[in-house]
C-alpha positions as CSV (number, residue, x, y, z in Angstrom):
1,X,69.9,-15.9,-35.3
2,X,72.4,-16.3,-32.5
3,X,75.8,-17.2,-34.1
4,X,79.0,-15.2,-33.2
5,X,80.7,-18.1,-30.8
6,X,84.8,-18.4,-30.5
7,X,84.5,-20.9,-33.4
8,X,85.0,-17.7,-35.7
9,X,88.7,-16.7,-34.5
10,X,89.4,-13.4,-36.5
11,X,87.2,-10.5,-37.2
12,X,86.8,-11.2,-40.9
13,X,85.9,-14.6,-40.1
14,X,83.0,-13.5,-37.7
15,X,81.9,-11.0,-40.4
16,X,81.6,-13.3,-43.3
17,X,79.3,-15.5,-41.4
18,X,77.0,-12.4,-40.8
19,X,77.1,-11.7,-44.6
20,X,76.2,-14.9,-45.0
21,X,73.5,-14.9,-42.3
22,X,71.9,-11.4,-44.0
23,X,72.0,-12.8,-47.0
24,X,70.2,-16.1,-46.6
25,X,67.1,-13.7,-44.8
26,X,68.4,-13.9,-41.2
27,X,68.4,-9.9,-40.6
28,X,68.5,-9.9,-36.9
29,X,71.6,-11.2,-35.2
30,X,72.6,-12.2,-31.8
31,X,76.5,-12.7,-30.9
32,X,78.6,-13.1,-28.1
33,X,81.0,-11.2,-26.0
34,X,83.3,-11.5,-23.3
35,X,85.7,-14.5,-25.4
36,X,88.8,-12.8,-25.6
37,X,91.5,-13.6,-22.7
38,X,91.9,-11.4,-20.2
39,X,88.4,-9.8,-21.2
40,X,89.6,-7.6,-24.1
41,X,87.1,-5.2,-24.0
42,X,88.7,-3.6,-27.2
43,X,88.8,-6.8,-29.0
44,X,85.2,-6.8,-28.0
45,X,84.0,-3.3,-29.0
46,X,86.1,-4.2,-32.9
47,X,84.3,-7.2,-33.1
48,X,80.5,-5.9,-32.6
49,X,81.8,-3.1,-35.2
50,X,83.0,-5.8,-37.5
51,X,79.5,-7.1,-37.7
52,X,77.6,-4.2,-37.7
53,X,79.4,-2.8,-40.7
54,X,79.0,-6.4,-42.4
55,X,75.3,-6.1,-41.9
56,X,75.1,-2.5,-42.6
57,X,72.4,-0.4,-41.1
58,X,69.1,-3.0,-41.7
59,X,68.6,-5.6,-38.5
60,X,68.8,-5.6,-35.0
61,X,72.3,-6.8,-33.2
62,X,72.0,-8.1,-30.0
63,X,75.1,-9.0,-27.4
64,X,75.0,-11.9,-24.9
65,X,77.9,-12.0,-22.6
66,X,76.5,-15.3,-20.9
67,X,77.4,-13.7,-17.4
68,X,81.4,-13.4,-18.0
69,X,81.9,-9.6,-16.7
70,X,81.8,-7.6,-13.5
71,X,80.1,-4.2,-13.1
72,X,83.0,-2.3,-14.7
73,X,83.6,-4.4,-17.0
74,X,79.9,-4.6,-19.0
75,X,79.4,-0.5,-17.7
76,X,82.4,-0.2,-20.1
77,X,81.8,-2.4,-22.7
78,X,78.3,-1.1,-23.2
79,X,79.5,2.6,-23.5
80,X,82.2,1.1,-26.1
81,X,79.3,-0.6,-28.5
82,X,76.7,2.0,-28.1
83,X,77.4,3.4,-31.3
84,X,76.7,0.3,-33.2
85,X,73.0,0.7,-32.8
86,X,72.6,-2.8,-30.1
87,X,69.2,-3.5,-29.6
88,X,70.0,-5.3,-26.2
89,X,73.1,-6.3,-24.3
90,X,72.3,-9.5,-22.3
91,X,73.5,-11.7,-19.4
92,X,76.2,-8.6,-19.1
93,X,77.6,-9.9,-15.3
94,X,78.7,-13.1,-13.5
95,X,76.2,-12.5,-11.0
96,X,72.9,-13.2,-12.6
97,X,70.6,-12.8,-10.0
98,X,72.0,-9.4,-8.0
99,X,69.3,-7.6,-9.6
100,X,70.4,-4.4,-7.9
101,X,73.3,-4.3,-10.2
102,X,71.7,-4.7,-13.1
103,X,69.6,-2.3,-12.6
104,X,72.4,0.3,-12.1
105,X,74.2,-1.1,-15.1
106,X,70.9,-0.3,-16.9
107,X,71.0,3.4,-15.5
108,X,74.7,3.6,-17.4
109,X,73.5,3.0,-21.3
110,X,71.4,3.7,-23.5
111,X,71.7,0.0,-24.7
112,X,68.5,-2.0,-23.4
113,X,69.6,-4.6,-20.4
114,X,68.3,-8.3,-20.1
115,X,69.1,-11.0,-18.0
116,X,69.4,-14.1,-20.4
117,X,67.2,-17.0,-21.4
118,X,68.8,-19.4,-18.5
119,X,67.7,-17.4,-15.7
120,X,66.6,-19.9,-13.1
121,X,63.4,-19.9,-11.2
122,X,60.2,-19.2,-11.8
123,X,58.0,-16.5,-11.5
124,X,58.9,-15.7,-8.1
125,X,62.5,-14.9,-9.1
126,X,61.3,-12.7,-12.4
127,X,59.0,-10.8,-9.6
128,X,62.6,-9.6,-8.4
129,X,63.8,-8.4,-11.8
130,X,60.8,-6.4,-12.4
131,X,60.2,-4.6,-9.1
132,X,64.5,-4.0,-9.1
133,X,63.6,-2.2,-12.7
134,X,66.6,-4.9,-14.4
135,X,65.8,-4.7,-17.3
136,X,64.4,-3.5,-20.1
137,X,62.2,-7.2,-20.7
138,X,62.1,-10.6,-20.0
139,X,63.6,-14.0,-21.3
140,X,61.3,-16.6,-20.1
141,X,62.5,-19.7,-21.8
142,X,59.6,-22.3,-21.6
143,X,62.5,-24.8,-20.9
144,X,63.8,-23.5,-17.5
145,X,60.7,-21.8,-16.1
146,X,58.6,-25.1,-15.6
147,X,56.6,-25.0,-19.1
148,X,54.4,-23.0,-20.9
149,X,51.6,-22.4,-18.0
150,X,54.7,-20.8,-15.9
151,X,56.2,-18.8,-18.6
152,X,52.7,-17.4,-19.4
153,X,52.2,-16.1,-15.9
154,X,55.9,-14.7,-16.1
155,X,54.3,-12.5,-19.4
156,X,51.2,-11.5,-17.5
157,X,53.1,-10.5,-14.6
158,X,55.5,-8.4,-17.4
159,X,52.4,-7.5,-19.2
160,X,51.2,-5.6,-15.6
161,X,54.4,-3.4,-15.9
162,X,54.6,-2.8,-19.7
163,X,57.8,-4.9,-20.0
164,X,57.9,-7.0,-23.3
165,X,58.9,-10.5,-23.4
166,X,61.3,-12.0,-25.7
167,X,62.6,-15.6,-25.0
168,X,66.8,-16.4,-24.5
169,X,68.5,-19.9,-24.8
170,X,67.2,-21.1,-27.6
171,X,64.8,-23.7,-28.2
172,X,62.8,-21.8,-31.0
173,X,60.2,-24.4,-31.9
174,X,59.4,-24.3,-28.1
175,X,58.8,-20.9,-26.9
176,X,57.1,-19.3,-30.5
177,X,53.9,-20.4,-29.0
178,X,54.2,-18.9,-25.9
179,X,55.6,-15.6,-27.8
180,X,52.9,-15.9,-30.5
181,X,50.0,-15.9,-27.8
182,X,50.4,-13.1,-25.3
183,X,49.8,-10.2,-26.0
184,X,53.7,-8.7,-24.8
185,X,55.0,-11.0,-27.3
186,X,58.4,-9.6,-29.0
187,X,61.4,-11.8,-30.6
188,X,62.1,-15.7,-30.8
189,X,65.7,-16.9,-30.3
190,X,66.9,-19.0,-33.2
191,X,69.9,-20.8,-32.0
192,X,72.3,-21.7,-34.7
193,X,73.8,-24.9,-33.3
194,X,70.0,-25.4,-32.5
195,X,68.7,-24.8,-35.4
196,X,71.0,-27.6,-37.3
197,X,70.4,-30.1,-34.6
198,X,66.8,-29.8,-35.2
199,X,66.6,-29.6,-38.9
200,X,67.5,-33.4,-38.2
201,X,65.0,-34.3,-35.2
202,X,61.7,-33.0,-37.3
203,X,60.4,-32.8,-40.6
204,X,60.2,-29.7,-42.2
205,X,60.0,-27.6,-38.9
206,X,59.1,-23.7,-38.9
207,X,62.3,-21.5,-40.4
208,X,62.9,-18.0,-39.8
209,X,62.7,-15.5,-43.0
210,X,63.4,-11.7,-43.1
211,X,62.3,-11.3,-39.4
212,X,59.3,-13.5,-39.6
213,X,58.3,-16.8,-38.1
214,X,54.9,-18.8,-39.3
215,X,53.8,-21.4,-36.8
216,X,52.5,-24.8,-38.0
217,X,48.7,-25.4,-37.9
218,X,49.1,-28.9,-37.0
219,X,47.6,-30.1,-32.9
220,X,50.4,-29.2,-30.5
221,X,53.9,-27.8,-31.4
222,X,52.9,-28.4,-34.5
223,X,55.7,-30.6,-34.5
224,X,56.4,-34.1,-36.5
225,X,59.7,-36.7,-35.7
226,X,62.1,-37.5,-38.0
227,X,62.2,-41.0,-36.8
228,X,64.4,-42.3,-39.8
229,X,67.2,-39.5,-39.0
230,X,66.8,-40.2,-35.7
231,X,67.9,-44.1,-35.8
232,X,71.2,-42.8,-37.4
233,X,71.7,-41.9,-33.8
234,X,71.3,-44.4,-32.0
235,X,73.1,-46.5,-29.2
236,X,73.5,-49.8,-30.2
């Protein structure tokens, strides 16, 4: 679950909602960094800490940055959090496609580099982040990539080089097909703003418990309309 936004303005704040989040089944957490004025890298590093501790050992905590550092900037953020046990740091620098970089930000931790769920481009562009070594594996996000025939030739082409493939900026009910069915396949981003947006568009979609996602068997995305919600919204 990705949650951690500068809606939660203190520390305590942003660790009660990962209490909360543990609680309800969400054991793996996404947050973002890189909020703080002036890029507080120590605000930063007390933050991750504050929601490790609040979801004790159990889960995976991942970092986004969505591209708000320089080179030093994530190089020194990254050595401040790796003792909170992050299972990736992504879209760490403003410059999302000098591939070059990342990989040399990669050579400096032992925290696992990605590039983020919004990279654009399609497979062409991922060529590049593989062959540079980048990162650690890939966010195709159905979305952005041109649809599901171009993200799965983005997961072959990770496939060829033993990268797994995990999917960034949301959009759950989307890219758990194309996660589902190759054979790279790793972790589904569940949004939290998304996830109550589209708890009103469809009817009873898929939820995420303890890790764990079942797909619907029905034709499709498996997928049905709330078309009764969805007249609340509209433009008259």
């Amino acid at each position: 679950m990705t949650f951690g936004f500068p809606a939660y303005g203190d520390r305590e704040e942003l660790a009660e909602a990962a209490r909360r989040f543990v609680a309800e089944g969400q054991l793996h957490l996404k947050m973002n960094v890189g909020f703080t004025p002036g890029q507080d890298l120590v605000e930063d590093e007390a933050r991750v800490r504050a929601v490790r501790e609040a979801m004790g050992d159990q889960g995976k905590l991942m970092v986004d940055a969505n591209d708000r550092f320089n080179f030093m900037e994530a190089r020194e953020l990254a050595w401040r959090i790796e003792p909170y046990n992050i299972t990736w740091f992504e879209s760490p620098m403003f410059i999302k496609t000098d591939f070059r970089l990342l990989a040399s930000l990669r050579q400096c931790t032992s925290i696992p580099i990605g590039h983020g769920g919004s990279l654009p481009g399609r497979r062409w562009l991922y060529r590049e982040v593989v062959a540079n070594g980048a990162v650690d594996f890939v966010q195709p996000n159905v979305i952005h990539v041109g649809g599901f025939t171009e993200a799965q030739k983005i997961a072959h082409l990770a496939q060829a080089f033993s990268i797994p493939v995990a999917n960034g900026g949301g959009q759950p009910y989307h890219n758990m097909h194309l996660i589902a069915g190759v054979a790279n396949g790793w972790m589904v981003e569940f949004h939290y703003g998304h996830t109550l947006r589209d708890e009103v568009i469809f009817v009873d979609p898929p939820r995420y418990d303890r890790g764990w996602l079942t797909l619907p068997e029905a034709p499709g995305l498996g997928l049905e309309i709330n078309e009764a919600a969805l007249k609340e919204y509209e433009e008259t």
